[in-house]
GUVOTOR-513791 format. One line per 3 residues: number of its first residue (from 0); for each residue x, y, z of C-alpha. Coordinates in pm, whole numbers. Layout:
REM GUVOTOR-513791
NUM	X Y Z | ...
This chain:
REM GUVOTOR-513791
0	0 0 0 | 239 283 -114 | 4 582 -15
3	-125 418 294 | 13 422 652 | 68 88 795
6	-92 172 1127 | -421 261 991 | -755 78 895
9	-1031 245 765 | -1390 73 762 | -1680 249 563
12	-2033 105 619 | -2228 273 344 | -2654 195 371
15	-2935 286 229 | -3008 596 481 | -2635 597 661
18	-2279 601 596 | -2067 578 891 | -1698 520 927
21	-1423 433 1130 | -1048 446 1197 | -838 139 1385
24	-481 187 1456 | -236 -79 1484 | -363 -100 1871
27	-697 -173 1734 | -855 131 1903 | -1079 320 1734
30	-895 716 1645 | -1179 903 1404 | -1533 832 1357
33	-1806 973 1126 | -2153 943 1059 | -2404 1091 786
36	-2656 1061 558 | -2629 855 256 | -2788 959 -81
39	-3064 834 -223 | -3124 766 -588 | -2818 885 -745
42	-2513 663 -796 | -2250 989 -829 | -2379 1151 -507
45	-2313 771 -357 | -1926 744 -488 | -1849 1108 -393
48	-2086 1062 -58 | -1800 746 44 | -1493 881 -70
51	-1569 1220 127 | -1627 1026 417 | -1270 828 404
54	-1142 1186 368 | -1271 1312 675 | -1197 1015 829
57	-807 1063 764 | -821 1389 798 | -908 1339 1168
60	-667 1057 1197 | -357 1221 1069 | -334 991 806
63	-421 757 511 | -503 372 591 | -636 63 381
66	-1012 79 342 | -1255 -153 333 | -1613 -74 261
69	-1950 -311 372 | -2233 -232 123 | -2562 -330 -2
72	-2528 -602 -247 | -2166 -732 -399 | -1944 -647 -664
75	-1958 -940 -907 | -1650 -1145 -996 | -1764 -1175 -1357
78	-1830 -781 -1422 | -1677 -588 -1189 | -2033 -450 -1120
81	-2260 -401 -828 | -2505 -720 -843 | -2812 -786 -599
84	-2814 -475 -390 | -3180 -352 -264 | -3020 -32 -334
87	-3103 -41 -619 | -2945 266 -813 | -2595 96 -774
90	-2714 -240 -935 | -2475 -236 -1284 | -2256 15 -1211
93	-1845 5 -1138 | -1834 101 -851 | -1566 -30 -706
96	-1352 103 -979 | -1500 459 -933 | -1387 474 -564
99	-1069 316 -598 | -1005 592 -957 | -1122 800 -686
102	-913 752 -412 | -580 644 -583 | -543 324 -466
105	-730 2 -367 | -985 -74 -123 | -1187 -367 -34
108	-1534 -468 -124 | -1803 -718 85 | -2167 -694 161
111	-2238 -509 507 | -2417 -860 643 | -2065 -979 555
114	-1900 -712 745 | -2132 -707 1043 | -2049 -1130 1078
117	-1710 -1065 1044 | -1713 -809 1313 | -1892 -1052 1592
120	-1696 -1317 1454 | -1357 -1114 1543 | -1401 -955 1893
123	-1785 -925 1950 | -2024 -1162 2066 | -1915 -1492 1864
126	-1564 -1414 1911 | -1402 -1759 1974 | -1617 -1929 1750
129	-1431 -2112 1456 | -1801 -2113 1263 | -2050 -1794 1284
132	-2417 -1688 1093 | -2447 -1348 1144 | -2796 -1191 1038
135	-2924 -849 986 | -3274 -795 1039 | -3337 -443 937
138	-3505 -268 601 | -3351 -586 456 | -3270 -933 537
141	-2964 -989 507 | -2627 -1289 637 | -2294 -1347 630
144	-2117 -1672 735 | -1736 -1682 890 | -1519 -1956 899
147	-1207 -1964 1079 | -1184 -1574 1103 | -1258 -1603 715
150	-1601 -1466 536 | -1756 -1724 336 | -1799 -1532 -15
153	-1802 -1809 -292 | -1689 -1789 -611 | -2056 -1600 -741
156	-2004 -1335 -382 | -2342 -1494 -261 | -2216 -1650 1
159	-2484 -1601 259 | -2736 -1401 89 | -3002 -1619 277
162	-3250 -1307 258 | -3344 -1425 -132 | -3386 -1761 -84
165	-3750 -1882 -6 | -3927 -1951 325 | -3898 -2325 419
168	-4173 -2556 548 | -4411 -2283 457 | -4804 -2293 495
171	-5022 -2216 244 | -5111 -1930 385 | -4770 -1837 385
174	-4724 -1913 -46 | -4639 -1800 -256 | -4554 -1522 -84
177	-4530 -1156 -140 | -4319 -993 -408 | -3983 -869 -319
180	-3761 -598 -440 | -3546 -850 -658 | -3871 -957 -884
183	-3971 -1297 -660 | -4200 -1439 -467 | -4173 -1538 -94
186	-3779 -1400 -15 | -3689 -1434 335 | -3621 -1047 327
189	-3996 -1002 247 | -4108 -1212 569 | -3812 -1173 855
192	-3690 -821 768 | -3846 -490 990 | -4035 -402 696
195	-4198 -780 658 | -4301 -782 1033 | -4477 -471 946
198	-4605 -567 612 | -4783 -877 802 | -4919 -684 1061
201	-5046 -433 872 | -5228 -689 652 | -5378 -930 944
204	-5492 -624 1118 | -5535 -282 826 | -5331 -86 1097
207	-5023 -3 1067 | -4729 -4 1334 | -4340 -25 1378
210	-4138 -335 1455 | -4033 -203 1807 | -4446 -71 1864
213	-4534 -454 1777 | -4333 -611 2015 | -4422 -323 2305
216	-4785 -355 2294 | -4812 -691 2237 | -4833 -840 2660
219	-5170 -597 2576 | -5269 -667 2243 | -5341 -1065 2077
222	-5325 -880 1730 | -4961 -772 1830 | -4862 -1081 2008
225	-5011 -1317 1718 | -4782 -1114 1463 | -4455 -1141 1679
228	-4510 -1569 1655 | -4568 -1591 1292 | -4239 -1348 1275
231	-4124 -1627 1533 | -4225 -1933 1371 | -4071 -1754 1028
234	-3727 -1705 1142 | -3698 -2042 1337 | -3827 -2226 1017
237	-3488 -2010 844 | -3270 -2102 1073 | -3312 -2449 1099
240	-3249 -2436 750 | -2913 -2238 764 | -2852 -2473 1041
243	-2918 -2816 832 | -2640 -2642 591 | -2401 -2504 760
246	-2413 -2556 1160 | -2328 -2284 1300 | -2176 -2250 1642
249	-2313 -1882 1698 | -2565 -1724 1543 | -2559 -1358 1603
252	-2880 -1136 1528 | -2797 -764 1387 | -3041 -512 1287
255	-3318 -326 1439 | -3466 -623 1488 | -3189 -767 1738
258	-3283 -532 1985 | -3631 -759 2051 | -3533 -939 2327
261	-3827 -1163 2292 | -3609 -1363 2003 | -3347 -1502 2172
264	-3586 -1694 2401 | -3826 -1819 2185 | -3652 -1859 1859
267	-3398 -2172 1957 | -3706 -2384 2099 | -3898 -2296 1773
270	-3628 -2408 1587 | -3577 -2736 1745 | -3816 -2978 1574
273	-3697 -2863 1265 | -3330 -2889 1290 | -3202 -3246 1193
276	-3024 -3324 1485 | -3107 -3570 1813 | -3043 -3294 2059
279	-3009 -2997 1849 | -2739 -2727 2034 | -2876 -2347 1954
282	-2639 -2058 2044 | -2826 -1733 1971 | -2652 -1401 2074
285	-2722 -995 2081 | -2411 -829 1866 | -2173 -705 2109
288	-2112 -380 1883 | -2479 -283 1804 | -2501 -79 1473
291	-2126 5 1488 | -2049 -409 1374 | -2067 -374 1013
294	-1811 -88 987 | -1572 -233 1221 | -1577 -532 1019
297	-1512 -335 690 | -1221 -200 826 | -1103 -590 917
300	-1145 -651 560 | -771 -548 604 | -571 -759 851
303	-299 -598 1039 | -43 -776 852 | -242 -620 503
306	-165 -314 655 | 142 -330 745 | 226 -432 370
């Protein structure tokens, strides 16, 4: 990294309404932060929007570093282009290439869900574990596997991206599903996400409330309480997939959602029966780093020996 100091990691978490950064140092302490809004709608505004931010960012830390950047969606292996992001004006576009023309060197791509697993996976709540699911239940849906310290990309940068695959053992209620962002029928996303819960109870009931007004009124209200099971029964039916692929040792929640503490107490006996195991072991955790996860993790993107290069 010619232009970059070797003591400095920079971590840019760019979403659909945010973009926050951070700065490590080679102690691993955090030395600049920033927060803002993101654009909406307009893919120039975005690219100059992310390389103002690592400006800032330096600017406060005396310094340039690597950078790594969690976003929405991947840059595909075959293009060079943004694939599958929900948003949606960066779908086709280089951008990757525009940030890195931008800021004169490289910088590492991965989803945020990616980022945010990574994160827990490193020093947060799954640290320790050699195997971890990490899953963002926000606007989106979105997950990121880690094994041995490593994200799990794949060779199509899916790796994951358990949001746009369908519900399992669904009902017929439940199918086919309603229509997500991507063009399908029945994505996780459109069911498990803050916007599904919503979405369901607004249909079961004609009213409409947040995810966080749900789950406080429902002790006082079966229309509430009735909405936060099928959101239950939803998520456990998910897992146990994941689980039946991939096993997991920790499974850390991220996303508004995460902060319903109902989930981690109901969710691992709801997966149970459908987990194909004797005595199935469930480890579900609250992120130790909240909302600041996925940007710590894009600045791991880099380890300290990357840096240091």
């Amino acid at each position: 990294m010619d232009s970059s100091s070797p003591h400095l990691r920079i971590g840019i978490d760019l979403g659909g309404t945010k973009i926050a950064g951070i700065v490590f140092d080679n102690a691993d302490v955090v030395v600049a932060e920033t927060r803002g809004p993101a654009p909406r709608d307009d893919y120039g505004a975005t690219v100059a929007a992310v390389v103002d931010a690592i400006g800032e960012l330096e600017t406060q830390a005396g310094g340039t570093g690597t950078v790594g950047i969690g976003m929405p969606g991947s840059i595909s292996p075959v293009t060079g282009r943004v694939q599958n992001s929900n948003s949606v004006w960066l779908n086709d576009t280089p951008f990757a290439e525009d940030v890195q023309a931008a800021l004169g060197r490289p910088a590492r791509f991965s989803n945020d869900a990616n980022c945010f697993a990574l994160s827990e996976a490193t020093d947060g709540a799954a640290a320790g574990a050699d195997s971890v699911f990490g899953v963002i239940m926000g606007t989106g849906c979105g997950g990121g596997v880690v094994v041995g310290g490593r994200i799990v990309e794949g060779p199509n940068r899916c790796g994951g991206e358990w949001g746009h695959t369908p519900l399992p053992w669904s009902t017929a209620e439940e199918h086919p599903g309603p229509r997500c962002w991507c063009g399908r029928l029945g994505c996780l996303e459109t069911w498990l996400s803050g916007s599904g819960l919503e979405r369901d109870f607004a249909q079961a009931t004609d009213h409409i409330l947040s995810g966080p007004e749900i789950a406080a009124r429902a002790a006082a209200d079966p229309a509430c309480e009735a909405a936060l099971e099928r959101h239950v029964s939803r998520l456990a039916r998910a897992l146990a997939m994941i689980t039946n692929i991939i096993d997991p040792e920790v499974i850390v929640f991220g996303g508004g959602l995460s902060q319903l503490p109902h989930l981690y107490a109901r969710v691992p006996p709801a997966m149970a029966p459908y987990v194909f195991a004797d005595t199935p072991k469930i480890d579900i955790r609250p992120p130790a780093h909240g909302d600041a996860s996925g940007v710590r993790g894009a600045a791991r993107l880099w380890t300290g020996e990357d840096a240091s290069r």
